[in-house]
N, C-alpha and C positions, 0 to 999 in steps of 0.2 A: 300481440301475443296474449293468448287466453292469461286469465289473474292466477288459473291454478299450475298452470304451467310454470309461469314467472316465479312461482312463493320454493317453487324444487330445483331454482337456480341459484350456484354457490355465486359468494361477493363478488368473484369476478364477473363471470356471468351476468349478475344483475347492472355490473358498470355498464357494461355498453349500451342498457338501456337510459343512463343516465338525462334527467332534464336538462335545460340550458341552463337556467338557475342554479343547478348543483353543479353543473360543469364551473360557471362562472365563479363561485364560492370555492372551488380547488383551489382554483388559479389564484384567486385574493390568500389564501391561506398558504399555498405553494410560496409565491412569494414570500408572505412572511418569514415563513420557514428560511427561504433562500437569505433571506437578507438578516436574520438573526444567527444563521452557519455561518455568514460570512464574516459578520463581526466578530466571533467567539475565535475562528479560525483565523483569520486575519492577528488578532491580538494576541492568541497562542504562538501563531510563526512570527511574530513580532520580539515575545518576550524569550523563546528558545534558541533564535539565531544571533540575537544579543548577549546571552551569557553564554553561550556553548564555543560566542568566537571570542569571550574575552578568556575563559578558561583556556581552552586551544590555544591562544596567542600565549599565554605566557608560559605554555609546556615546553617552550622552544626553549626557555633563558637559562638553559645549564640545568646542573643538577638539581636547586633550588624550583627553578620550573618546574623539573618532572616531579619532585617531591608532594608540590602544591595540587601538582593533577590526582597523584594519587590519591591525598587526602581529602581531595573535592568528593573525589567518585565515589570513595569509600565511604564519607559522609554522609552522600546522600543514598547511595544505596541502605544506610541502615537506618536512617530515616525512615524511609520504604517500609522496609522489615517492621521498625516499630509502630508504624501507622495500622500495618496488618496485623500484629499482633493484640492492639490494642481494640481493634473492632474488626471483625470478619466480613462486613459488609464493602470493605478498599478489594476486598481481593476480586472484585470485579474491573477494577483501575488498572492489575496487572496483567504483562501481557502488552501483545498487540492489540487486544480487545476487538479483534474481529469478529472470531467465537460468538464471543459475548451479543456482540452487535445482528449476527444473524439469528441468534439463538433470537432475541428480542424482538426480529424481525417475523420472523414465522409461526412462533409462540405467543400471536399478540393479545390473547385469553386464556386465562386458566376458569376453567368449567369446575365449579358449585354445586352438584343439583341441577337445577332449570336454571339457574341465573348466574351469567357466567359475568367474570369479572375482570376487567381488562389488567394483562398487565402489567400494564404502563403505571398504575396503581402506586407498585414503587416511587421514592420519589427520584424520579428521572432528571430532573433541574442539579440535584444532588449528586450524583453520578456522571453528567457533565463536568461537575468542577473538581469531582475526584482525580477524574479521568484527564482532566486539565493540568493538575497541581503534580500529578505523577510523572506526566511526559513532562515537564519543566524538569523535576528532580532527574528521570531519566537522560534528556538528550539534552537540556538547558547544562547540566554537570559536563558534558561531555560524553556520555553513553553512544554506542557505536547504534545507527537503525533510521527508518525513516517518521517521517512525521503524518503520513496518511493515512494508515492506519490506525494510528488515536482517534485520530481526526474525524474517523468515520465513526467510531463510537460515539465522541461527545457528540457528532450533528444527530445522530439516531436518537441519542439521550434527549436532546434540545427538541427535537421532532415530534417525541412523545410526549414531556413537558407540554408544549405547546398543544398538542392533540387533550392530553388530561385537564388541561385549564378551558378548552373549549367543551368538554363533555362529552368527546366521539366516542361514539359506539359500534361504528361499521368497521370491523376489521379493513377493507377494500379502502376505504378512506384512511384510516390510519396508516396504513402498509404505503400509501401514496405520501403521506408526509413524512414517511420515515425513508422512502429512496430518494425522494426530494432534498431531503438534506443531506444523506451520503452526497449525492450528486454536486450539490452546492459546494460540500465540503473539499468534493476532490477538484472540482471548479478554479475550487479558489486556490489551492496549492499548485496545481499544475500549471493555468490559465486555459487550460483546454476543454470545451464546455459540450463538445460533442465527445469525445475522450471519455468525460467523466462522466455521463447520463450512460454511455453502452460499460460502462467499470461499473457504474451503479447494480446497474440490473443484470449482469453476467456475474459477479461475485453473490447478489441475491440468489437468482434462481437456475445457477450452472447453464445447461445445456436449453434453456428453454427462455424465450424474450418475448414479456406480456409489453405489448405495443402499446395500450394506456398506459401505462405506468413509466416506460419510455416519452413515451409524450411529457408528461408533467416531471420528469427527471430531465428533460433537455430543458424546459423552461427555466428549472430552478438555476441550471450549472450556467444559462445564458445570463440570468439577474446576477449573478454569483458574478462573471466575466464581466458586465457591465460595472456594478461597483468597483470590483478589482481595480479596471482600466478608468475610469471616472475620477475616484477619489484616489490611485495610487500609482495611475501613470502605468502604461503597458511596457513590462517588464519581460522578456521570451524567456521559456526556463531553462532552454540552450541555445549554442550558437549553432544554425543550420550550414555545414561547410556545402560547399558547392560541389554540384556532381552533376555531368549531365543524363538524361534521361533513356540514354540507349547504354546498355550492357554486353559486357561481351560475354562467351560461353564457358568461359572462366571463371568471373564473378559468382554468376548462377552457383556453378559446381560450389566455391569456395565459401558461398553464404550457405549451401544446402549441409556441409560440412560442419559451418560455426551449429547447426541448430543439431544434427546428429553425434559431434563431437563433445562441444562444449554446454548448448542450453539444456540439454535434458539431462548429462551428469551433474549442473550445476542445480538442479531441483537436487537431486540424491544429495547431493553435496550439503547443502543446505539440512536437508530433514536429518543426517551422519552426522552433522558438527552440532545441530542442536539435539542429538540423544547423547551425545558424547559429554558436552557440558549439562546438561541436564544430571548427569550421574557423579558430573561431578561436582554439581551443585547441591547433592543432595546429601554429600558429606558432611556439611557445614551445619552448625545450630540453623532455623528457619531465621529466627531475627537478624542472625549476620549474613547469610545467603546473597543476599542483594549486595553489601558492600563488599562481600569478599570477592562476588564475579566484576564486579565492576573495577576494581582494584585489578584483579587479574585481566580484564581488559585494557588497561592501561597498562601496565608491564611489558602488555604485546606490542601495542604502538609504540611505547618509550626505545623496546627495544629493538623497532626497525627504526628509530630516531636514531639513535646511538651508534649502532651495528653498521644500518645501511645508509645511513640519510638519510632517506624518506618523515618528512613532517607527519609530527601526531593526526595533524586534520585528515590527512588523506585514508587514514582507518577509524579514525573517529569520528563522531557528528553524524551527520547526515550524508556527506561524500555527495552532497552538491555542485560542491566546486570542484573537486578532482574530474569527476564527468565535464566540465563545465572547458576544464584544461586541456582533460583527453581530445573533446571534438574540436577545441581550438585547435589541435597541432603542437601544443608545447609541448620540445623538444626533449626535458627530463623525464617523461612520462612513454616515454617511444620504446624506450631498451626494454627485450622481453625479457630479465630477470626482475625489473623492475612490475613493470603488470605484474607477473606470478607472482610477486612478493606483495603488490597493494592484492589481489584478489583471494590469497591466501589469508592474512592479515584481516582484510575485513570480513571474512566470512567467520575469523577465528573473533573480533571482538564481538560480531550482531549475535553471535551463538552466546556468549557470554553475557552480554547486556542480557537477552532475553530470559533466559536461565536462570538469575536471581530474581525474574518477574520485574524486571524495568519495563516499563510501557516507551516501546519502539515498534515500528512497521517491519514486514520484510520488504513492500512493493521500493523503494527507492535501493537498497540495500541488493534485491534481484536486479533494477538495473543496471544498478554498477556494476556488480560482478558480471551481469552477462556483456556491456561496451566494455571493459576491462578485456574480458574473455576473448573478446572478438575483436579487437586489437591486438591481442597477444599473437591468436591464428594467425593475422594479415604477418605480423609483423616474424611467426616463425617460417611460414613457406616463402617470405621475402629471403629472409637468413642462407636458409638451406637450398635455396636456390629453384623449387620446384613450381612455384607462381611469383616472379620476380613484378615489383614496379606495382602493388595491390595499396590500395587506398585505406587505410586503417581507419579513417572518420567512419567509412562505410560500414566496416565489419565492427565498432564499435555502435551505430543505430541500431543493426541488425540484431546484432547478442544483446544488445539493452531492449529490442523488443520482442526476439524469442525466448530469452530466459525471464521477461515479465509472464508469458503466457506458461512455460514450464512450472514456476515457481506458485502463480497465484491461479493461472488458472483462466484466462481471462483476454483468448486472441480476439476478436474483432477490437474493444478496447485499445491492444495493443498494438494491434493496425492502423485503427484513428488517430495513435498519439505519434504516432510517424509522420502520419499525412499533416493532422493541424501543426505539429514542430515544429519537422524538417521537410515538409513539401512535397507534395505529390512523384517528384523523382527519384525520392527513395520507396516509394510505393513499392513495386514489381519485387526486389529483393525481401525485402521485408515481411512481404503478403507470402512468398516463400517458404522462406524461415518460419515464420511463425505457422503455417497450416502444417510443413513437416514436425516441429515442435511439440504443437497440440495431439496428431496422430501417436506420435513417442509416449506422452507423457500420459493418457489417457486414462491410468489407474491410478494416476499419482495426485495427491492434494491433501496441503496443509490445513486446509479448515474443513473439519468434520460438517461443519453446520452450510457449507455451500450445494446447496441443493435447487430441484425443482418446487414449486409449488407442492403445498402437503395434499393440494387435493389433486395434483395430476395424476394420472395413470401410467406406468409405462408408455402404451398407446396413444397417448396423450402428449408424450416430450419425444417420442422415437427410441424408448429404449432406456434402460437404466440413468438415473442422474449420476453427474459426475461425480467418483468419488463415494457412490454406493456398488454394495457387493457384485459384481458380475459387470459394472461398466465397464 
């Protein structure tokens, strides 16, 4: 390629001319990357699932229990509050911090004059541990929401740390260590490392998949899998019930339903319960805001504690294990007033948590609700007699990975984490659901900042990014 031709190609563009040497020098730094997300998030899911199950555990002991919950939550929600009042620079901790995290991804200069200045600049190492210390307050107290979402922050924050300590200047090189460590990061929370390279780069650049940058986003999520399984012993993050691989015309129809019925009201659902509590969050002084929702999210579990039975955990925390019960088959989680009450319930505390700016996810939080959902379906045309003898584990995969795509945005992703799960035999349904899902939902998306490349064209991605005017 002529030299003056090459000098009027943007960073991406000039990647693929990349030498071997620079390729090599990725990979040595990917790594890096990969194995400092891993440690950070490793020790984060470490210290949140140890206090959020000794809080949990003693919500159970009577009134005294719930007492103690309340007063965890509300503690540390105002903690929160006086963190951000005291310095304006946390309020980038609140939240999911997804925002935040692609905002950082595509903005990775702010332009000077002729010399522009990365802005990674901030201190980024600083905002990892923000972004750390807040999801412990948030979901380590007990806070309703998932852990992925931080998680992609701090490994971005860590990414660019790293990028700022070595002195990068190529945007294209930095944008690579920063999905390299999303990647790692989801890596390592899932265990799923093709999963998390296509969630990497479909939550970056919506509708559009730059194949470099997928490349060094499967490597990091692989290092990430490797240490996981290495130092911590292969752990699956459900149980995959068994099904076999031919379907009848029933199924089809019944999974085409959970994704028309239940995943793409469950996106609305989701965006309605968080403007609802948002308004009512804004009642409140800002410094109590955080403990008064979190408080009020804990009254809601106490009182499907109290009222129905239903344990605090299963609308609080993370609802790791609730899902975890659901695909098991255990039998208290079967009755569909039961479902309607966990998916009601937890939609009612993650709206809450987030709302006084707890730092929690929605990606775990959509899955539940959509296996939730999709159990409920199996388990109401069983009721009513109109599809008798329907397998609920199944419509439980299914809504956990059509309302992933409704909610975040993000089907092939959501396709892979069916196949690496639960096994290529739930493929066929799945791959379903989620293409009717994505179709549905195609105006809908929670993070403003999910987009194509700033330098695509229209013509360039096929059409509007997702989530901008006229998609």
């Amino acid at each position: 390629m002529a030299k003056s031709a090459f000098q009027h190609l943007d960073e991406e563009a000039k990647a693929l001319h990349d030498s071997w040497d620079h390729i090599g020098r990725l990979v040595l730094v990917v790594t890096l990357v990969a194995a400092v997300v891993w440690g950070a998030c490793t020790g984060l899911r470490l210290v949140v699932h140890q206090t959020s199950h000794l809080v949990l555990e003693h919500a159970q002991e009577g009134v005294g229990g719930g007492v103690i919950l309340l007063l965890v939550l509300a503690a540390a929600g105002i903690v929160r509050g006086l963190l951000l009042r005291r310095d304006p620079t946390w309020k980038d901790a609140a939240g999911d911090g997804m925002n935040v995290a692609l905002e950082n991804y595509h903005v990775t200069y702010v332009h000077d004059g002729d010399d522009p200045q990365p802005r990674y600049s901030r201190p980024a190492f600083a905002l990892a541990a923000r972004k750390a210390l807040f999801t412990v307050l948030t979901l380590g107290s007990g806070g309703s929401g998932g852990l992925e979402a931080p998680t992609v922050l701090t490994a971005e924050a860590l990414s660019s740390g790293i990028a700022r300590v070595m002195q990068v200047r190529s945007e294209h090189e930095l944008r690579t260590y920063q999905l390299a460590g999303i990647a790692a990061a989801v890596s390592t929370l899932l265990g799923a490392p093709f999963t998390a390279a296509l969630f990497a780069t479909e939550i970056a650049y919506g509708d559009r998949i730059i194949y470099r940058k997928l490349a060094y986003a499967l490597w990091a999520g692989v290092v990430a899998y490797i240490l996981s399984n290495r130092l911590n012993g292969y752990v699956p993050l459900f149980p995959a019930p068994e099904h076999g691989a031919t379907y009848a015309i029933e199924e089809y129809a019944a999974t085409t339903l959970v994704a028309v019925a239940v995943s793409a009201p469950a996106a609305m659902a989701f965006g309605l319960a968080m403007t609802n509590a948002s308004r009512v969050a804004e009642r409140v002084p800002p410094v109590f805001q955080g403990g008064a929702t979190a408080a009020a999210a804990g009254l809601v579990a106490l009182g499907l504690w109290w009222g129905l039975g239903i344990e605090p955990h299963h609308v609080l925390g993370m609802g790791e294990a609730t899902m975890h019960d659901l695909l098991s088959g255990e039998g208290h989680l079967s009755v569909w007033w039961v479902l309607l009450s966990l998916m009601v319930g937890k939609l009612a505390t993650t709206a809450l948590t987030l709302s006084g700016g707890g730092s929690a996810g929605l990606l775990v939080p959509s899955m539940y609700v959509g296996a939730v959902s999709g159990a409920l379906v199996a388990g109401v045309l069983d009721v009513t007699g109109v599809m008798p003898d329907l397998d609920p584990a199944l419509f439980a995969v299914v809504g956990l990975a059509s309302s992933l795509v409704a909610v975040i945005g993000v089907p092939l992703a959501a396709i892979a984490l069916v196949l690496e799960v639960f096994g290529k035999e739930y493929g066929p349904p799945a791959i379903l659901a989620c293409g009717v899902t994505y179709l549905l939902t195609l105006r809908f998306t929670l993070y403003s900042a999910q987009r194509a490349s700033p330098d695509a064209t229209a013509d360039e991605t096929g059409g509007a990014p997702r989530g901008a005017p006229g998609a």
